[in-house]
C-alpha positions as CSV (number, residue, x, y, z in Angstrom):
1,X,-91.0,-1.0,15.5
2,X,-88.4,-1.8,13.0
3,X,-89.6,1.5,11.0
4,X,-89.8,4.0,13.8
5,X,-86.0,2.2,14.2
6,X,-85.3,3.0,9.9
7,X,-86.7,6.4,10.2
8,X,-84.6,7.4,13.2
9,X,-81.3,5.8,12.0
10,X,-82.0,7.0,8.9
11,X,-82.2,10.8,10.4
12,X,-79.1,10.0,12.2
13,X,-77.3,9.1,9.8
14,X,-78.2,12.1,7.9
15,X,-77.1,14.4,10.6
16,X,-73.8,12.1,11.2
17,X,-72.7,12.9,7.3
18,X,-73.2,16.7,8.1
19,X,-71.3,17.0,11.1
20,X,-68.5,14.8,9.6
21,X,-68.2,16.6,6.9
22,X,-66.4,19.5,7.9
23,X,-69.1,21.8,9.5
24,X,-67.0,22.9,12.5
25,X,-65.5,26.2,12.6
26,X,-62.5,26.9,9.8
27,X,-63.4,23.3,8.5
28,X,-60.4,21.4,10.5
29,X,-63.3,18.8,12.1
30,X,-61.2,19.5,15.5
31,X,-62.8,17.4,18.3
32,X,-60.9,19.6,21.0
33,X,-62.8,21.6,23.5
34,X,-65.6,18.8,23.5
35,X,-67.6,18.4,26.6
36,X,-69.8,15.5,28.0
37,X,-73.2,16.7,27.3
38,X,-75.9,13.8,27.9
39,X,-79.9,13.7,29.5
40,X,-83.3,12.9,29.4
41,X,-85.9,13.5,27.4
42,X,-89.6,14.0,29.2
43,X,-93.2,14.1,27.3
44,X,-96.2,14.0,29.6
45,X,-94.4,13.0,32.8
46,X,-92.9,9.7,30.7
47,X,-89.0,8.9,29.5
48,X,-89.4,9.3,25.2
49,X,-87.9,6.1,23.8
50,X,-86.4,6.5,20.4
51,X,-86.2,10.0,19.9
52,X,-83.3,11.7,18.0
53,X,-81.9,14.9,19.5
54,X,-80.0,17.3,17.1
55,X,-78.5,20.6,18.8
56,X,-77.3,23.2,16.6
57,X,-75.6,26.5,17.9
58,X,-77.8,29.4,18.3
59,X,-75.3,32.4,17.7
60,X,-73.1,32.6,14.8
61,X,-69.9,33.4,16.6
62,X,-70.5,29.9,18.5
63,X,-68.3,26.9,16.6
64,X,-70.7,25.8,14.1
65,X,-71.0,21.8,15.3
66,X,-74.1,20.2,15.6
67,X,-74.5,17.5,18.6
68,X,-76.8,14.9,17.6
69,X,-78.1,11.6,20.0
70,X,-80.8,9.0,20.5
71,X,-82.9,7.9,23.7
72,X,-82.6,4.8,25.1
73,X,-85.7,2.7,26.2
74,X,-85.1,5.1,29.4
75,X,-85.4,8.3,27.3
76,X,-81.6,8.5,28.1
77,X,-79.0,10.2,25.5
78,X,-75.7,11.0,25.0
79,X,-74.7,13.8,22.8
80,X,-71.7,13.4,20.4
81,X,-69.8,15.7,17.8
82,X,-67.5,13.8,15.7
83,X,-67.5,10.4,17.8
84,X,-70.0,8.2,19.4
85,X,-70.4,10.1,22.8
86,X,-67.6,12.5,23.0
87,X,-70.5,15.6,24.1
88,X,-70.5,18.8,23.0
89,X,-68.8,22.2,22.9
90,X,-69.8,24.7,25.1
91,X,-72.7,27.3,24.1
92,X,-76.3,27.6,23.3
93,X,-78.0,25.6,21.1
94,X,-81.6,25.3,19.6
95,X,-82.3,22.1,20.4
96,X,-84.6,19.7,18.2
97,X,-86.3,16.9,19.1
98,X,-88.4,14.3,17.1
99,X,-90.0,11.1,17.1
100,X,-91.4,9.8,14.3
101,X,-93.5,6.6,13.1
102,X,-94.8,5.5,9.8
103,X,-98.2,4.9,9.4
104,X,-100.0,2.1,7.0
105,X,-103.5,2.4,6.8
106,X,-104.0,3.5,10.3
107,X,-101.7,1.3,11.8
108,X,-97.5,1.1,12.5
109,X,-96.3,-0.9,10.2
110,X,-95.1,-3.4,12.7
111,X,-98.9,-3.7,13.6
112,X,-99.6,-4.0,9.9
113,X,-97.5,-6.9,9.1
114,X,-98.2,-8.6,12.5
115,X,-102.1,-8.4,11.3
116,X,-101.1,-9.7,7.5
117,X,-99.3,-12.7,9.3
118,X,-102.0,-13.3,11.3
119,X,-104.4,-13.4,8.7
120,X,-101.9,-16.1,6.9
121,X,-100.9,-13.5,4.7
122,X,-97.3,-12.7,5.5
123,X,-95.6,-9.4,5.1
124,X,-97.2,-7.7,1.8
125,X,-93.9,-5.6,0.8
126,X,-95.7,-4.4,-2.4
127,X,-97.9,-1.9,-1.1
128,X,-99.5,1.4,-2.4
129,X,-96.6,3.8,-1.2
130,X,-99.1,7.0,-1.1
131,X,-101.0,5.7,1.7
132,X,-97.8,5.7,4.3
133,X,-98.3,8.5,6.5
134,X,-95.6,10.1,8.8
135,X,-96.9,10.6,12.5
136,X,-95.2,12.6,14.6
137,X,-95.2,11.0,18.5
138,X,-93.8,14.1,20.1
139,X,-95.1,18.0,19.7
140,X,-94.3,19.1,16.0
141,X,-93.1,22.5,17.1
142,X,-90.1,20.8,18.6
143,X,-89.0,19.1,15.1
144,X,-87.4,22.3,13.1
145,X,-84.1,24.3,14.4
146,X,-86.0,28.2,13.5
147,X,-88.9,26.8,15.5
148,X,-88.7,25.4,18.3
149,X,-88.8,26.9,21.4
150,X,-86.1,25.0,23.1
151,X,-82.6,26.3,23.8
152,X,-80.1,24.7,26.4
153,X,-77.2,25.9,27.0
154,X,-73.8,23.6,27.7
155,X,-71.3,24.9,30.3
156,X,-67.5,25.2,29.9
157,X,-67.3,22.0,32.2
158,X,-70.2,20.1,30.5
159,X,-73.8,18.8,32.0
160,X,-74.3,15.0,32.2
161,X,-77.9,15.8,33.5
162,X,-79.8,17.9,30.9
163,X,-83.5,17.3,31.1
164,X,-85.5,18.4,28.4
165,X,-89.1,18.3,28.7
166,X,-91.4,18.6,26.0
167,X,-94.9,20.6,26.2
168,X,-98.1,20.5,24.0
């Protein structure tokens, strides 16, 4: 769990830095014209816990400002710009959605280090690196902005209610 937690805040984090960086239109980092903008994410009839959102806008002409969030345990997100939670602008945006765990001989590495302690062995931090394996918990074709197949679409007043539901 505290992995899947690394990897997302980690991605975050990332996608923070860019959009703080000066990306919007002209480069002045303006947060006016932001919208609320927040949801759910669905996969197979279930909330997604722990999955990072990351909306960039699909037409050039669009201020260039990419919303980014995280479900809650609920699959619950808020979107923000510049600021924790200030929304969106207005537009369309392919929309990206991933959730992604490391995997350790077959297992999280929560599981792994809750069998190592259970064996008496404690947590075995030196491991062989090559054998961590990134799974991906949602479809993959949702996890690139030129490929997936989602595109939502914010509204001059903003949408506190955007459902996005993910599809094999």
């Amino acid at each position: 769990m505290k992995s899947t937690f690394r990897i997302l805040c980690v991605t975050l984090c990332c996608v923070l830095t860019v959009c703080c960086c000066g990306c919007h239109k002209g480069g002045k980092g303006s947060r006016s014209g932001l919208v609320p903008a927040a949801g759910v994410v669905m996969y197979k009839g279930e909330p997604v816990a722990g999955a990072t959102i990351e909306m960039r806008p699909s037409s050039p002409d669009q201020i260039n400002s990419v919303a980014v969030g995280l479900t809650d345990p609920n699959g619950k997100f808020i979107l923000m710009t510049d600021r924790p939670n200030d929304g969106a602008f207005p537009g369309k945006y392919k929309t990206v959605v991933k959730k992604q765990v490391e995997m350790i001989d077959g297992m999280t590495r929560e599981e792994r280090d809750n069998k190592l302690r259970d064996e008496g062995k404690g947590n075995d931090l030196y491991f062989d690196k090559s054998k961590v394996k990134v799974e991906n918990l949602v479809p993959v074709k949702y996890s690139e902005p030129d490929a997936t197949p989602l595109e939502i679409e914010i509204p001059a007043k903003g949408n506190k209610n955007i459902t996005i539901t993910l599809e094999d």
